[in-house]
Structure formats: structure tokens, C-alpha cells
DOTORFI-407698 format. One record per residue: residue number from 0; residue in one letter; x, y, z of N, C-alpha, C, O in turn. Coordinates in pm, whole numbers. Layout:
// residues N
+-----+---------+--------+--------+--------+--------+--------+--------+--------+--------+--------+--------+--------+--------+
| num | residuo |     nX |     nY |     nZ |    caX |    caY |    caZ |     cX |     cY |     cZ |     oX |     oY |     oZ |
+-----+---------+--------+--------+--------+--------+--------+--------+--------+--------+--------+--------+--------+--------+
| NUM |       A |      X |      Y |      Z |      X |      Y |      Z |      X |      Y |      Z |      X |      Y |      Z |
...
+-----+---------+--------+--------+--------+--------+--------+--------+--------+--------+--------+--------+--------+--------+
END
This chain:
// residues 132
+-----+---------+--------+--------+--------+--------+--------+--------+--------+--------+--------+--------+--------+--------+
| num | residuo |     nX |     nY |     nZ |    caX |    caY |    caZ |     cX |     cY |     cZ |     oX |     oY |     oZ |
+-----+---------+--------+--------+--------+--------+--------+--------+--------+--------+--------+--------+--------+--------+
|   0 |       X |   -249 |   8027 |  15861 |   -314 |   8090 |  15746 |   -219 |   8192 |  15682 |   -171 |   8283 |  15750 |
|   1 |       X |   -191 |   8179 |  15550 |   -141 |   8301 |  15474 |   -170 |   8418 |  15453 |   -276 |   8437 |  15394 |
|   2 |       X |    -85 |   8544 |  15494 |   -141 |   8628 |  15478 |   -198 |   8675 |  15330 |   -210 |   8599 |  15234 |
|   3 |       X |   -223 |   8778 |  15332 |   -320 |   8790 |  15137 |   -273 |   8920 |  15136 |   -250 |   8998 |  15229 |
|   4 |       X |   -262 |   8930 |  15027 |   -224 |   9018 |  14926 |   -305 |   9049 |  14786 |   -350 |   8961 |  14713 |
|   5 |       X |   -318 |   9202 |  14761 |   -360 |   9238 |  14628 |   -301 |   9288 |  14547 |   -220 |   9370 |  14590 |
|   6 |       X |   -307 |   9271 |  14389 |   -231 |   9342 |  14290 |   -310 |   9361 |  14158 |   -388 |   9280 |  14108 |
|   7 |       X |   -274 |   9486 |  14109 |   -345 |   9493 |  13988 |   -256 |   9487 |  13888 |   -137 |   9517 |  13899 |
|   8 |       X |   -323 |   9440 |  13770 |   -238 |   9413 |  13626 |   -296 |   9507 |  13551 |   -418 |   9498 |  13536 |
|   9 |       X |   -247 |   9585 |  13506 |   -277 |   9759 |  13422 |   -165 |   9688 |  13287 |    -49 |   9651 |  13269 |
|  10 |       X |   -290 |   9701 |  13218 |   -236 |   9648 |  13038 |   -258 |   9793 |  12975 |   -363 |   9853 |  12996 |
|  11 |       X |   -139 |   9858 |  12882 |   -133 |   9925 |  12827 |    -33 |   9933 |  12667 |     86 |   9960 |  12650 |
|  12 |       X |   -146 |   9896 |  12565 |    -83 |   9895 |  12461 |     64 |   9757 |  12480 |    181 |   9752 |  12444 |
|  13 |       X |    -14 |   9680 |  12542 |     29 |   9525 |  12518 |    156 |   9511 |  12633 |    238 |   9419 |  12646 |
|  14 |       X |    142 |   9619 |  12698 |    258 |   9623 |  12809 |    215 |   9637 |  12948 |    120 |   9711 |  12972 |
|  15 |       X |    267 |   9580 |  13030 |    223 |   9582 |  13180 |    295 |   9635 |  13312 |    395 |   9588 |  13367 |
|  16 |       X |    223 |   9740 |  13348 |    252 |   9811 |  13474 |    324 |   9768 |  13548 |    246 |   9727 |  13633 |
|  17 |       X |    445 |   9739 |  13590 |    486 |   9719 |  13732 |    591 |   9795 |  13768 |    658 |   9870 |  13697 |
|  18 |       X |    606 |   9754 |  13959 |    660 |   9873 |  14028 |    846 |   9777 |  14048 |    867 |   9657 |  14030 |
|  19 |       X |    932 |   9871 |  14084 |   1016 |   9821 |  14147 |   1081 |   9853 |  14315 |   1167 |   9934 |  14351 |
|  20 |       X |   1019 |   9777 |  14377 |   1018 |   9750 |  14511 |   1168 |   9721 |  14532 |   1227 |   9632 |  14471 |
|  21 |       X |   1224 |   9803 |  14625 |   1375 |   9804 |  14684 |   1343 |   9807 |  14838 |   1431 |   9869 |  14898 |
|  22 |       X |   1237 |   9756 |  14924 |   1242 |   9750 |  14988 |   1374 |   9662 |  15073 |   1479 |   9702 |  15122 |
|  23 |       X |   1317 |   9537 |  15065 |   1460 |   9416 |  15109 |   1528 |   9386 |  14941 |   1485 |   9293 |  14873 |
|  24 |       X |   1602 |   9448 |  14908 |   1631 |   9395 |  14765 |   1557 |   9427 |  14646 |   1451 |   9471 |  14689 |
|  25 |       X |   1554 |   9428 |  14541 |   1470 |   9469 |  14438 |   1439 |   9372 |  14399 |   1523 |   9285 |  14372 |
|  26 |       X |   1280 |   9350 |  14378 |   1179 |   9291 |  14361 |   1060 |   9383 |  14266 |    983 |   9473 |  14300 |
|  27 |       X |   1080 |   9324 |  14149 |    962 |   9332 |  14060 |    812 |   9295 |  14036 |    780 |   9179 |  14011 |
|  28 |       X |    718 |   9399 |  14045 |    602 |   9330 |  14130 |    467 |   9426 |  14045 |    462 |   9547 |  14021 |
|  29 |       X |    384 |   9335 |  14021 |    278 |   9435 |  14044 |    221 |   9551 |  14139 |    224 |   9554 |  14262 |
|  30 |       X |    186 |   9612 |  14080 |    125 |   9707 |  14158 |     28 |   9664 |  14309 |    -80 |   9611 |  14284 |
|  31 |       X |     59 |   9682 |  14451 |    -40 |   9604 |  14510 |     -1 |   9642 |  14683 |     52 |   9746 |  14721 |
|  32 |       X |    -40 |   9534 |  14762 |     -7 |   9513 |  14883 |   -104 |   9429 |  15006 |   -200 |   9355 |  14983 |
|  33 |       X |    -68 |   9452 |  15090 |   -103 |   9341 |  15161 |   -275 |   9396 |  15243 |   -277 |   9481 |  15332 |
|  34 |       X |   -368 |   9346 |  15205 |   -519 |   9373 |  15240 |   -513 |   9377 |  15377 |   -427 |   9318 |  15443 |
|  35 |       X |   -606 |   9449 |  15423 |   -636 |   9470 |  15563 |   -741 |   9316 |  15595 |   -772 |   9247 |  15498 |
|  36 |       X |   -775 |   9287 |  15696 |   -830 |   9193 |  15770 |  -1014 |   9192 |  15687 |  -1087 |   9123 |  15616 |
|  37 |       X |  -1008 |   9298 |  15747 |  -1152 |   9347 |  15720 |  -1214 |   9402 |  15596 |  -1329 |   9442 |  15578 |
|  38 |       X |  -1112 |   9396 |  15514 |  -1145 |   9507 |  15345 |  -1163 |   9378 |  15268 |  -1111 |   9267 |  15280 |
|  39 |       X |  -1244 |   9422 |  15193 |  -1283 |   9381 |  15080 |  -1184 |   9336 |  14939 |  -1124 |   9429 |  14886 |
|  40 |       X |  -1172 |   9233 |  14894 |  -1043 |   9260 |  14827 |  -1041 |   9401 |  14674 |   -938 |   9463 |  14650 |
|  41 |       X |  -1178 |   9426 |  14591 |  -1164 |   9468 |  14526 |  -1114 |   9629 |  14620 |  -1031 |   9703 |  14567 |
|  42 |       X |  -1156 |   9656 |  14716 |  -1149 |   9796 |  14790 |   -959 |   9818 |  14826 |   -898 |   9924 |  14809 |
|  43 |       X |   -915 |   9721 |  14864 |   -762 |   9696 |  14840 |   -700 |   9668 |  14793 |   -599 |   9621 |  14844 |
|  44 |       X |   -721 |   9678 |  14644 |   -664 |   9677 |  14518 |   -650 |   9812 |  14499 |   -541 |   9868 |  14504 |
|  45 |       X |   -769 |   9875 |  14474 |   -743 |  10069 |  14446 |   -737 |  10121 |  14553 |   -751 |  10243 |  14548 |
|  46 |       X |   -711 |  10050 |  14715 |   -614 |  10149 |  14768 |   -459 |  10139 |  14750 |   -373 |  10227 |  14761 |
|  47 |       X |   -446 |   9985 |  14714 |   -282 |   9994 |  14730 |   -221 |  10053 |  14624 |   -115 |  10113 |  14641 |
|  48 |       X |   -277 |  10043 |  14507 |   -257 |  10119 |  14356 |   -231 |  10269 |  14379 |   -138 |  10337 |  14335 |
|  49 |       X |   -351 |  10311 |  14469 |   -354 |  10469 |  14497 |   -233 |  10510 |  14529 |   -157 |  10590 |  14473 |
|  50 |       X |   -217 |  10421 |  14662 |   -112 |  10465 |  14775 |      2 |  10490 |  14710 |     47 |  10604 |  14721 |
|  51 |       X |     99 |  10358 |  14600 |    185 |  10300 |  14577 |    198 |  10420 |  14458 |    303 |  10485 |  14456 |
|  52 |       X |     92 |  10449 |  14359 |    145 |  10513 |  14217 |     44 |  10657 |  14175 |     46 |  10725 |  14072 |
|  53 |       X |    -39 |  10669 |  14295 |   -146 |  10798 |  14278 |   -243 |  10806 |  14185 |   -301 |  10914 |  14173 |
|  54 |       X |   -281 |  10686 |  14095 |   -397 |  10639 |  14031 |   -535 |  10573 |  14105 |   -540 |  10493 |  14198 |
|  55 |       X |   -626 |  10627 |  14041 |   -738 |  10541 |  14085 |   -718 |  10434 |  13936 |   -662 |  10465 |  13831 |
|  56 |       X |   -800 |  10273 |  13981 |   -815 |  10239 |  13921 |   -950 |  10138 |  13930 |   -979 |  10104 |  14045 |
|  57 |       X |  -1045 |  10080 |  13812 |  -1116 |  10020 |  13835 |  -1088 |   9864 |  13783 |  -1079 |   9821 |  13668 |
|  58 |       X |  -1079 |   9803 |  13901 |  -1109 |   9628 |  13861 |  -1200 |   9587 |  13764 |  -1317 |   9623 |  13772 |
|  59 |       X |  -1157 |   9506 |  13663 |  -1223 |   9463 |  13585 |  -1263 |   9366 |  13611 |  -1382 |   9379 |  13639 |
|  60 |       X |  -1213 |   9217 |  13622 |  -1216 |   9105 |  13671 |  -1119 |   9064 |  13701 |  -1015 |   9111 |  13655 |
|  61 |       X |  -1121 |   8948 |  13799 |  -1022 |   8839 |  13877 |   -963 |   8766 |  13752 |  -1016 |   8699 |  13663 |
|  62 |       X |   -731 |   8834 |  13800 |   -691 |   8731 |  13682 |   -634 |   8633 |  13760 |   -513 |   8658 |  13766 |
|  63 |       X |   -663 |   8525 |  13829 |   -599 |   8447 |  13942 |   -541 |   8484 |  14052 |   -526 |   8606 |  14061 |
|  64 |       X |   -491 |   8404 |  14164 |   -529 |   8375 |  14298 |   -321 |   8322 |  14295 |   -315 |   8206 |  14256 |
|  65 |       X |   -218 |   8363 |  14317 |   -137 |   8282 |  14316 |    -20 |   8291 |  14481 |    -11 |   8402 |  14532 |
|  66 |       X |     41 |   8198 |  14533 |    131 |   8229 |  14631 |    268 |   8238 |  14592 |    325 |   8172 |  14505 |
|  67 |       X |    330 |   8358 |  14690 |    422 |   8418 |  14661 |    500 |   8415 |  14802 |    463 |   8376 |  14913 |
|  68 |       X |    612 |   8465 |  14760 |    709 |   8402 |  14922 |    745 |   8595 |  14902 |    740 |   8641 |  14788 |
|  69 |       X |    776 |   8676 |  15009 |    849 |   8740 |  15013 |    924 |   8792 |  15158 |    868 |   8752 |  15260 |
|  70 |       X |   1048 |   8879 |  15177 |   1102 |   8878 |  15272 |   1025 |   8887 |  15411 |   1070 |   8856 |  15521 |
|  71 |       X |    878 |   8944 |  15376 |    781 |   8968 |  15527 |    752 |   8853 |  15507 |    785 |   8850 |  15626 |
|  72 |       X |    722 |   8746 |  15477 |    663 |   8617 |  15443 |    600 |   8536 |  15334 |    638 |   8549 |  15217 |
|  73 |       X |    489 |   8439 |  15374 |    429 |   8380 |  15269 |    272 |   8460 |  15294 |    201 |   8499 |  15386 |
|  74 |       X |    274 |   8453 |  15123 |    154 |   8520 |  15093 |     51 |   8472 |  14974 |     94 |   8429 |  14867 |
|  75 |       X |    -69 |   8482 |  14998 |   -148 |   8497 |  14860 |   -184 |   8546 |  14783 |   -302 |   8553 |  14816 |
|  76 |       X |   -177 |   8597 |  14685 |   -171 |   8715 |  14610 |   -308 |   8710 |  14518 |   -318 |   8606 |  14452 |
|  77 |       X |   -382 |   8776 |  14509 |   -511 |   8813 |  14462 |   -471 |   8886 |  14368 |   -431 |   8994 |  14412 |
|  78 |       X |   -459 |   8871 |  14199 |   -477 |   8975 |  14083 |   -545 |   8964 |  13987 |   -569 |   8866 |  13916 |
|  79 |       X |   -606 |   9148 |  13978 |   -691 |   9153 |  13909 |   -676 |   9242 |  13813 |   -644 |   9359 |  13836 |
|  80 |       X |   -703 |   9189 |  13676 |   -694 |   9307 |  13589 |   -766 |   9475 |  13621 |   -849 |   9489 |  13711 |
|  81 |       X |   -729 |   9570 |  13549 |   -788 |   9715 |  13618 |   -760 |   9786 |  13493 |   -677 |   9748 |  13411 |
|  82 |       X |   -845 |   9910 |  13480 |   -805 |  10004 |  13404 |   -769 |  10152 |  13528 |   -789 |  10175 |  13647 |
|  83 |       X |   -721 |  10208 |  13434 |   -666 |  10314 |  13518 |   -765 |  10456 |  13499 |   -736 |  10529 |  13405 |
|  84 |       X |   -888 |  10499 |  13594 |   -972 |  10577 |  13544 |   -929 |  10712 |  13562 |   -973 |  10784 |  13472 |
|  85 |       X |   -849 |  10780 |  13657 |   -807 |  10850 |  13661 |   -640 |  10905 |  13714 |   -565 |  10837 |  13785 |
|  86 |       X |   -621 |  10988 |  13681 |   -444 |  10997 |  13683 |   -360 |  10946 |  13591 |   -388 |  10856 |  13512 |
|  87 |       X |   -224 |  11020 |  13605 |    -99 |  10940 |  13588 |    -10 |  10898 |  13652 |     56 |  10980 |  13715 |
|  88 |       X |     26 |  10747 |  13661 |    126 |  10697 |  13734 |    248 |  10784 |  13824 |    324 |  10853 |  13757 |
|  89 |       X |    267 |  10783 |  13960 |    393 |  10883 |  13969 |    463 |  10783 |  14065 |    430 |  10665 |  14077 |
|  90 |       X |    596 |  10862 |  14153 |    629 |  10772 |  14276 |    591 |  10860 |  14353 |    614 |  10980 |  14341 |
|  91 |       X |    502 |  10785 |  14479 |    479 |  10812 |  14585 |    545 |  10798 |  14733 |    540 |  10861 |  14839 |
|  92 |       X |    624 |  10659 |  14671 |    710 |  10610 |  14797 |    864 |  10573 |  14761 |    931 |  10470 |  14774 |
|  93 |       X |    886 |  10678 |  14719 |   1036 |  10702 |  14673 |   1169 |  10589 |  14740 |   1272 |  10548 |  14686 |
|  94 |       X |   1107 |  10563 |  14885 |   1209 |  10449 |  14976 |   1176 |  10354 |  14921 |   1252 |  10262 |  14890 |
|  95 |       X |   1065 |  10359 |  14902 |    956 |  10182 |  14902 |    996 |  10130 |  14734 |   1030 |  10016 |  14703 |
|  96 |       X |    978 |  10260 |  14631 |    955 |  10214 |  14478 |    994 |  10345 |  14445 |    925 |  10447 |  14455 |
|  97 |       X |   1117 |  10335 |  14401 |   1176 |  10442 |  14303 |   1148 |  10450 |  14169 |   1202 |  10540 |  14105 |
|  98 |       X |   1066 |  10363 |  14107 |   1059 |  10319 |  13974 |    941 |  10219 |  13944 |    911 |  10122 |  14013 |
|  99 |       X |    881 |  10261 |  13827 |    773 |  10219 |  13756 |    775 |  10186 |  13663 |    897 |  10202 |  13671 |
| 100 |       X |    763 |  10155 |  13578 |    751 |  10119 |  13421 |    682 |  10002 |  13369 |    653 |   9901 |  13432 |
| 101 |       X |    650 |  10040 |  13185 |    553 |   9930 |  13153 |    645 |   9861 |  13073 |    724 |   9922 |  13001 |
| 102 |       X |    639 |   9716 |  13081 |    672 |   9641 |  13010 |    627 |   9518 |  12906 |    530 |   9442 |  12911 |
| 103 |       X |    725 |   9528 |  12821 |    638 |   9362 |  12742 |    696 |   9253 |  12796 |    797 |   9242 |  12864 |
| 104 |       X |    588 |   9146 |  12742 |    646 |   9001 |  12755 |    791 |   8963 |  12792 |    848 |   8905 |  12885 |
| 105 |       X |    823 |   9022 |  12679 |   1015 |   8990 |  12672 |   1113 |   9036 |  12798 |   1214 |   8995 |  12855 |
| 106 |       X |   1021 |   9142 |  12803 |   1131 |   9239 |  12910 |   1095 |   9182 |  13078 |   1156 |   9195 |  13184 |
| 107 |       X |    952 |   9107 |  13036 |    936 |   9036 |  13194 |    973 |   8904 |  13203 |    958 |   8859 |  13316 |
| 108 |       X |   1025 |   8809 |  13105 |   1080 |   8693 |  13091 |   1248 |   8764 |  13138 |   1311 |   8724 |  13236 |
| 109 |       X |   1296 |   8871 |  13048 |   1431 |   8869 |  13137 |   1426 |   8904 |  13287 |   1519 |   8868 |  13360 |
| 110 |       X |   1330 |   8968 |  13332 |   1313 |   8993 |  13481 |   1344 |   8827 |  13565 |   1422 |   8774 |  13644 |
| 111 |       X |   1246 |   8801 |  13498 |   1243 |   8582 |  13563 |   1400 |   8536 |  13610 |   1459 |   8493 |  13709 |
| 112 |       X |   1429 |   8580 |  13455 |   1545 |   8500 |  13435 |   1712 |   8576 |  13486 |   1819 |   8515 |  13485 |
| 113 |       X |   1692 |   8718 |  13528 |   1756 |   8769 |  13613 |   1731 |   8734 |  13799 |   1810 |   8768 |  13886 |
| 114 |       X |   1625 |   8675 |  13818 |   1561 |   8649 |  13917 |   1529 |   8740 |  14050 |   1541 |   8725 |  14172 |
| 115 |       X |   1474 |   8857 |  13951 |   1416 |   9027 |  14046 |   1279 |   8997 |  14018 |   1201 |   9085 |  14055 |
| 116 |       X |   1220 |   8881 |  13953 |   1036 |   8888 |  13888 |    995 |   8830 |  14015 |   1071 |   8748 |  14067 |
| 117 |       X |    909 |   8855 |  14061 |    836 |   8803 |  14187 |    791 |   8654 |  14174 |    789 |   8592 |  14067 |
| 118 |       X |    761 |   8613 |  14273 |    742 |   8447 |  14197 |    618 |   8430 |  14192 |    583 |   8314 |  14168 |
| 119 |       X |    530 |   8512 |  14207 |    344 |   8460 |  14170 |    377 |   8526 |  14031 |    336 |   8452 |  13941 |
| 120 |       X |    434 |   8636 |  13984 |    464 |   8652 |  13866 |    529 |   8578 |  13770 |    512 |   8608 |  13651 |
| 121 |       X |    574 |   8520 |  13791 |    724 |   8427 |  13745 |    574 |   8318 |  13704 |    534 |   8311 |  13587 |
| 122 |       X |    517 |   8254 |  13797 |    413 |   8142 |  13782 |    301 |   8174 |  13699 |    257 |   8077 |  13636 |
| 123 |       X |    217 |   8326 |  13673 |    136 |   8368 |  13588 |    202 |   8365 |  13495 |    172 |   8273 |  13419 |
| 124 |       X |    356 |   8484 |  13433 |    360 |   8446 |  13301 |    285 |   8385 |  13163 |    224 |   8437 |  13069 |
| 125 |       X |    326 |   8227 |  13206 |    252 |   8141 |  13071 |     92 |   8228 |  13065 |     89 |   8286 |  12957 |
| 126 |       X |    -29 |   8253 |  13138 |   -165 |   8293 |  13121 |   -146 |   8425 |  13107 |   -243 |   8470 |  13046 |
| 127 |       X |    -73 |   8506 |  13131 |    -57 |   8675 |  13115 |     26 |   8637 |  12911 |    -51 |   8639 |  12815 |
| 128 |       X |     94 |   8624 |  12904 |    114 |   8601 |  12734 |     38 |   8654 |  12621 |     55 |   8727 |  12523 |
| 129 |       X |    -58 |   8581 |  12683 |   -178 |   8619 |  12537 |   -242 |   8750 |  12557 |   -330 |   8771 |  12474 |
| 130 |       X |   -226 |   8837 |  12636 |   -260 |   8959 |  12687 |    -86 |   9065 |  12630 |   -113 |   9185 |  12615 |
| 131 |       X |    -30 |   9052 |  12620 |    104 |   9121 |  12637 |    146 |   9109 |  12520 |    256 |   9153 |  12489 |
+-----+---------+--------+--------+--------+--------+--------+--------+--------+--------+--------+--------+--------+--------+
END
């Protein structure tokens, strides 16, 4: 069984939240992480958001279900759109993610095509578009 994973997609003014993970290499990623056994997925979405960037945020709805390979393994990745109800974005885990930023479309197609875009990201793309 694959392990699972959550991430939120935070749209702002046609641009989208993500972190840059230097854990094994830099890896461009939504905001997220890997759910506990027992949690709920919407409940580990706004903790990993919390943890990762010091926002609460609220899930809006499920934007697909996609698998992703990364250096801890294979995973499923659960994302859901969110608004951000309180706070502003900061770094929390300075080792983990030195860096945040929002981006457009364009700037996450060169991510792809530099090949730092995560690959459940890389595969949403085409359905994230019409949002961005």
C-alpha cells in the first residue's frame, strides 16, 4: 500500500503557493506532507500547511487524488484547494524549505521543464490552468 500524502493549492490572484523543499535535492511542491495513519485527511492538510508555512487554512474542496514518487518513496497525494483564513506565509523549517513563493502558470511550466516540479504536479498542470 502507498503511503498518502496531503497538499493544499492556495490560489492567489491567479498564482499558486508553493514551497521549495531542499530536503534530498530541491523539489517544488505544494504545500503539504505525509498524513498520519489515523487523521483525517482534511485535518492533515491544515496541519501540514501550519507546520510547513504558519497559516491556518480552510479546505475548500478536493482538487484530485494523484501519485508521486519521492526520495522517501511512493506516494499518493491528496490535493485540495484552501483559502488561507488566518496568517501570513513565513519559513518555519528553514532546513526543510528555505523558500516560498507564488507563482503563475508560466513560471510552473518552467519548473516541469527544469525538472525541480514534483511529478503529481507536473501531471495536474493541464486541470490547474484554468485556475492560474
Amino acid at each position: 500500500m502507498k503511503k498518502e500524502m496531503a497538499a493544499a493549492l492556495v490560489i492567489k490572484d491567479r498564482r499558486l503557493l508553493m514551497v521549495h523543499n531542499t530536503k534530498n535535492g530541491l523539489r517544488i511542491e505544494p504545500p503539504g506532507g505525509k498524513k498520519k495513519e489515523e487523521e483525517e485527511w482534511l485535518i492533515a492538510v491544515i496541519r501540514e500547511v501550519q507546520e510547513e508555512l504558519g497559516v491556518m487554512v480552510r479546505p475548500a474542496r478536493l482538487f484530485g487524488e494523484y501519485d508521486t514518487r519521492s526520495p522517501e518513496g511512493e506516494f499518493m497525494v491528496r490535493m485540495y484547494f484552501c483559502e488561507i483564513t488566518d496568517g501570513e506565509p513565513e519559513i518555519l523549517e528553514p532546513d526543510k524549505i528555505p523558500r516560498f513563493g507564488w507563482y503563475t502558470y508560466g513560471e510552473l511550466e518552467r519548473f516541469k521543464d527544469e525538472g525541480v516540479l514534483v511529478p503529481n504536479m507536473v501531471e495536474a498542470l493541464p486541470k490547474l490552468k484554468k485556475y492560474l
